[in-house]
C-alpha positions as CSV (number, residue, x, y, z in Angstrom):
1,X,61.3,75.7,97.7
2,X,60.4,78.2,100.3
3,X,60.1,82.1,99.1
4,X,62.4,84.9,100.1
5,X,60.4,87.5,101.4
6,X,62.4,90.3,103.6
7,X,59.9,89.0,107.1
8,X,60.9,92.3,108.6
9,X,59.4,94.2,106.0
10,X,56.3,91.7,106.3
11,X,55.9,92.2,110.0
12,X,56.4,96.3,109.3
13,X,53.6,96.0,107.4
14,X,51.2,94.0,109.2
15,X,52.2,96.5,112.1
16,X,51.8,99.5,110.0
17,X,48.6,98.9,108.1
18,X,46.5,97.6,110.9
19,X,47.2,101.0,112.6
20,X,46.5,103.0,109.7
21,X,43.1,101.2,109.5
22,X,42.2,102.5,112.9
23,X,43.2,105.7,112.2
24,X,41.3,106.1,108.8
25,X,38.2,104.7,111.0
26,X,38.6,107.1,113.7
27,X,38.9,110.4,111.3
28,X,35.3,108.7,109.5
29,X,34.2,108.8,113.1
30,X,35.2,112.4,114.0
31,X,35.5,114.2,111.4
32,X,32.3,112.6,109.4
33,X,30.2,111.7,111.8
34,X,30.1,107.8,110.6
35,X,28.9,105.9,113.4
36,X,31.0,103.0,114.5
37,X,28.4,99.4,114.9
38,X,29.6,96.9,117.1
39,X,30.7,94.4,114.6
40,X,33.2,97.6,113.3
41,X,34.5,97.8,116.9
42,X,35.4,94.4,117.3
43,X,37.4,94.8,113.8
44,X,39.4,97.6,115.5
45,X,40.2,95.7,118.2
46,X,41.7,92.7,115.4
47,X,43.4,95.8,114.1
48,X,44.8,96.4,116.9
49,X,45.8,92.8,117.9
50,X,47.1,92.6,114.7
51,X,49.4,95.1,114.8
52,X,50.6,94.2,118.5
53,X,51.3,90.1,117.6
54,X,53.3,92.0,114.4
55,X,55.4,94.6,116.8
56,X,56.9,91.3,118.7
57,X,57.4,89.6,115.8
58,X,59.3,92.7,114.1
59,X,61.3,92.6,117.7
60,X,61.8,88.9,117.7
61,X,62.0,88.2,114.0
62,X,65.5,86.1,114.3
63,X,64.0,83.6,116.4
64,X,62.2,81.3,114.4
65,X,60.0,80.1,116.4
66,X,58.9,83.1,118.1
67,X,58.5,84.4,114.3
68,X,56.0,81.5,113.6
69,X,54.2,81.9,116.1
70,X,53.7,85.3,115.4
71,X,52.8,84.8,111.9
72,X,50.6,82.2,112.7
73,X,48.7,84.0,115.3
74,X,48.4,87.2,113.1
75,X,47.0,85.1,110.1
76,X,44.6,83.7,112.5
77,X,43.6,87.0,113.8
78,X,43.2,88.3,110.1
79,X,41.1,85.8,109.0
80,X,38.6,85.8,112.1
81,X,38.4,90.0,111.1
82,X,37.6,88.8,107.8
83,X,34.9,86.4,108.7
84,X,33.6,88.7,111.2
85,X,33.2,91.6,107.9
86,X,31.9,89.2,105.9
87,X,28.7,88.5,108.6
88,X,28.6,92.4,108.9
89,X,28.4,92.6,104.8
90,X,25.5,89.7,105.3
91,X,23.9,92.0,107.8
92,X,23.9,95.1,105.3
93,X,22.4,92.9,102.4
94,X,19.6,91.1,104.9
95,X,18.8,93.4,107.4
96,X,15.8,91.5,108.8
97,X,18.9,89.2,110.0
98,X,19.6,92.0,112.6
99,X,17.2,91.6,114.8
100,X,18.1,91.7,118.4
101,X,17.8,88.6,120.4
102,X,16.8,88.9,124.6
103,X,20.6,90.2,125.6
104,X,23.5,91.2,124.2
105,X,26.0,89.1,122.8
106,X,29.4,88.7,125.1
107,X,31.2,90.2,122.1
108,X,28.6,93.0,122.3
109,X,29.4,93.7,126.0
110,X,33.2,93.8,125.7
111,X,32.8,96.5,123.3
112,X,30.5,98.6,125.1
113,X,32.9,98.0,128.1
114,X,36.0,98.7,126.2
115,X,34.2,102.0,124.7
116,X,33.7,103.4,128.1
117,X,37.1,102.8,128.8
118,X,38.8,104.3,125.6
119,X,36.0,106.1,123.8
120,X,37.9,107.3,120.8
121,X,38.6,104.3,119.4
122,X,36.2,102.0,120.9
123,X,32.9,103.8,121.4
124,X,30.0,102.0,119.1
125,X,27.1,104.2,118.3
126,X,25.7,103.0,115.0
127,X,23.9,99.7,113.7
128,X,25.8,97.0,111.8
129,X,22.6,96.8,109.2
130,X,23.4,100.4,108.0
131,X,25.6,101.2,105.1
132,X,26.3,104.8,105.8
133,X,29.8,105.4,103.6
134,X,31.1,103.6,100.4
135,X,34.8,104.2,98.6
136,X,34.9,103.1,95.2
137,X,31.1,101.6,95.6
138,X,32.4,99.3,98.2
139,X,31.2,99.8,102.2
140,X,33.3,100.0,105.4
141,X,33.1,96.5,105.6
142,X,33.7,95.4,102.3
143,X,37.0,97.8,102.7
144,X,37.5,95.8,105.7
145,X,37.5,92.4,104.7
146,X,39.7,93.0,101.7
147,X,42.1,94.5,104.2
148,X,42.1,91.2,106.9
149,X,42.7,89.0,103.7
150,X,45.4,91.4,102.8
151,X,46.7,90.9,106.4
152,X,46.3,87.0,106.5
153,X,48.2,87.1,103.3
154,X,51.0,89.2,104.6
155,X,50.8,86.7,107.8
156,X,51.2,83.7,105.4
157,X,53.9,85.2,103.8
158,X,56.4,85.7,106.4
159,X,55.0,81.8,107.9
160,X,56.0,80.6,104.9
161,X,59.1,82.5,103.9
162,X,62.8,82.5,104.9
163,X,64.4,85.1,107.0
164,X,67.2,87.4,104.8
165,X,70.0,87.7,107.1
């Protein structure tokens, strides 16, 4: 038995919400001065990817293997933004884990290159040890990884489910 989700809908959503993340962490970063780590960066840019692998597969959703694919890849993009919050949530409860090793990481370099290039959305000021802003008691990060596994399960969802015609 395989569910009956409407996968247009699904992808909608996995466009829609990964956009409207970013734009809820750019507003904390202009209009509230919360500084953006690293590790928040690189979310953004799964954001992002996210909702760009779910924009094809809204375009493409009658082909079925293109719409695998898609869901597959967002799923997988979802859940390596949900492992990378949950080692920024370690970082805020240990932060003598955040020490600084002799050079920065690669993923630390693409983001300092990518927020030269777009600065608005990719420009990474703060440490990922702090835990400067909390909703309902829980931190950016927290936030964030209840959103990837909110975004892996819309990805399994229209994986697993049959296109409405």
């Amino acid at each position: 038995m395989r569910l009956q989700f409407p996968t247009r809908a699904l992808f909608a959503l996995g466009m829609a919400c990964p956009i409207a993340l970013i734009g809820a962490g750019v507003v904390l970063t202009v209009f509230y001065n919360v500084a953006a780590c690293p590790l928040c960066i690189l979310q953004r840019m799964l954001y992002l990817a996210i909702a760009l692998v779910s924009t094809f597969g809204l375009v493409f959703v009658p082909y079925h293997a293109v719409r695998i694919v898609v869901a597959l890849s967002a799923a997988i993009l979802a859940a390596s933004g949900a492992a990378i919050a949950g080692y920024q949530i370690y970082l805020q409860h240990h932060p003598f884990a955040a020490t600084c090793g002799d050079g920065a990481a690669w993923w630390e370099r693409m983001v300092e290159q990518a927020g030269q290039s777009l600065p608005i959305l990719f420009k990474a000021e703060g440490l990922c040890s702090d835990d400067t802003w909390s909703l309902f008691g829980l931190s950016i990060p927290e936030l964030s990884l209840l959103a990837f596994c909110g975004l892996f399960v819309l990805g399994m969802l229209a994986l697993f489910s049959r296109p409405r015609p």
